[in-house]
N, C-alpha and C positions, 0 to 999 in steps of 0.2 A: 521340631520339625522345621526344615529350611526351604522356604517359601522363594519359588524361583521368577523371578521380575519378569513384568510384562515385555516383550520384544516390540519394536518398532517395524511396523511392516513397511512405512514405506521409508524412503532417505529421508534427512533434515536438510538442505540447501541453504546456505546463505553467501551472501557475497557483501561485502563493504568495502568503502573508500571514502576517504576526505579530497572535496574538493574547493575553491577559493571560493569566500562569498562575493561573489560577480555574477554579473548574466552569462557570462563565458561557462562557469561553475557551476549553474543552476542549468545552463544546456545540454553539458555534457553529462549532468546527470540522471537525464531525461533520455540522450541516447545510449548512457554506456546500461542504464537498467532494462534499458528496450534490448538491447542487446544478449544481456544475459537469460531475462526473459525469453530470448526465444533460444537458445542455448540449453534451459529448461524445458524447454516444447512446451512453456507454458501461454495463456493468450495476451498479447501484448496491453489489449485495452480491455477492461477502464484502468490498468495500472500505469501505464503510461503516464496517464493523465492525473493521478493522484500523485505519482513524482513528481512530475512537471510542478505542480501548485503548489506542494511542501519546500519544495527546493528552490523554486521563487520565492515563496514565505519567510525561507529562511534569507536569502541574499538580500532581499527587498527590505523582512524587519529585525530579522533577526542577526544583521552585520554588523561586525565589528574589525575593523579593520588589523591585518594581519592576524587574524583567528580562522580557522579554516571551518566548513560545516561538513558534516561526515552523515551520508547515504547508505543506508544499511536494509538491505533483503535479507528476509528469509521467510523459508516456506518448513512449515510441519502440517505431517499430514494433508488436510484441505485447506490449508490457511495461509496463504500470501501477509505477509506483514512487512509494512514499508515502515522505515523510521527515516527522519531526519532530525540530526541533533545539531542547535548551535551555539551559541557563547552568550546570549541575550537570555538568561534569566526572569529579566525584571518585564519583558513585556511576551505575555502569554494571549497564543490565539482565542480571536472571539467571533465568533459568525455575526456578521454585521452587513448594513443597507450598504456599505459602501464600496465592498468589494465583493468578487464572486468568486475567491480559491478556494476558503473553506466550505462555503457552499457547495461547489463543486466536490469537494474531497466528500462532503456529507452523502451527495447525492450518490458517487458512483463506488464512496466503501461499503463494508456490509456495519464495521464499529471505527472509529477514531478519537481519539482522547490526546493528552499532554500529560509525560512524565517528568520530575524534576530527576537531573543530573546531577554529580558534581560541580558545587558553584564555581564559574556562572554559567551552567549549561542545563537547555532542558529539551528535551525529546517532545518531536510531534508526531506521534505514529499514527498508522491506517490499517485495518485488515481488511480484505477481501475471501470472503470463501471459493475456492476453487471447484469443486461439487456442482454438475451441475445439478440444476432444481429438477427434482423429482416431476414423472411427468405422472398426471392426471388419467389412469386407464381406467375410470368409473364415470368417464366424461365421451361423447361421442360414439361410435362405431365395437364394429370386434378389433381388437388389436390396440385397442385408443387411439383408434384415428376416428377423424369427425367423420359421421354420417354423409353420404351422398344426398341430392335430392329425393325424394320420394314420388315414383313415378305411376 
């Protein structure tokens, strides 16, 4: 019996580009994602802002001059996933007192980790859930809205 595969209900989206490792490169990565983001009717922040910091991450440690670092979206399903990939191998992020990107990237993904590339490249990716959070209708009033005062 021939067992017929799940369908995809909603599209896959992705978009990528390599751009220079510079502040010039790590800018426009931050506007051309905000961009398409909203091209997606998706919400600009906190993604915004988790490119911003990978893509700095990348120019700032992860350059290598005339290597380019490559920006990659994509959405399945509820799941926004940022990758930035660059040609520095040998030094992998590490949340430290000394600066606040990955901190940042911590606070406003939902998961973030580092894949290893092709040497010498290795991916810094971020997911964010799209979904928003379930609201609470066993909390407040009829409807789940809160209570009025009690008069």
């Amino acid at each position: 019996m021939k067992q017929k595969s799940p369908e995809l209900t909603s599209p896959i989206r992705n978009f990528s580009l390599q751009l220079s490792p510079t502040p010039r490169g790590a800018r426009l990565a931050r506007l051309l994602a905000a961009e398409q983001l909203r091209s997606w009717g998706l919400p600009l922040d906190p993604a915004r802002q988790v490119v911003a910091e990978l893509a700095a991450n990348a120019v700032t440690h992860g350059r290598v001059p005339g290597r380019d670092f490559r920006l990659l979206l994509y959405v399945v399903a509820d799941t926004l996933r940022i990758e930035v990939t660059d040609t520095r191998d040998d030094r992998l992020p590490a949340l430290s007192d000394s600066g606040r990107g990955l901190l940042l990237v911590e606070a406003f993904s939902d998961r973030w980790g580092t894949a290893p590339g092709l040497p010498p490249r290795k991916t810094v990716w971020a997911e964010l859930n799209l979904a928003p959070e379930p609201k609470n209708l066993h909390s407040g009033g009829a409807d789940g809205l809160p209570e009025g005062p009690h008069r």
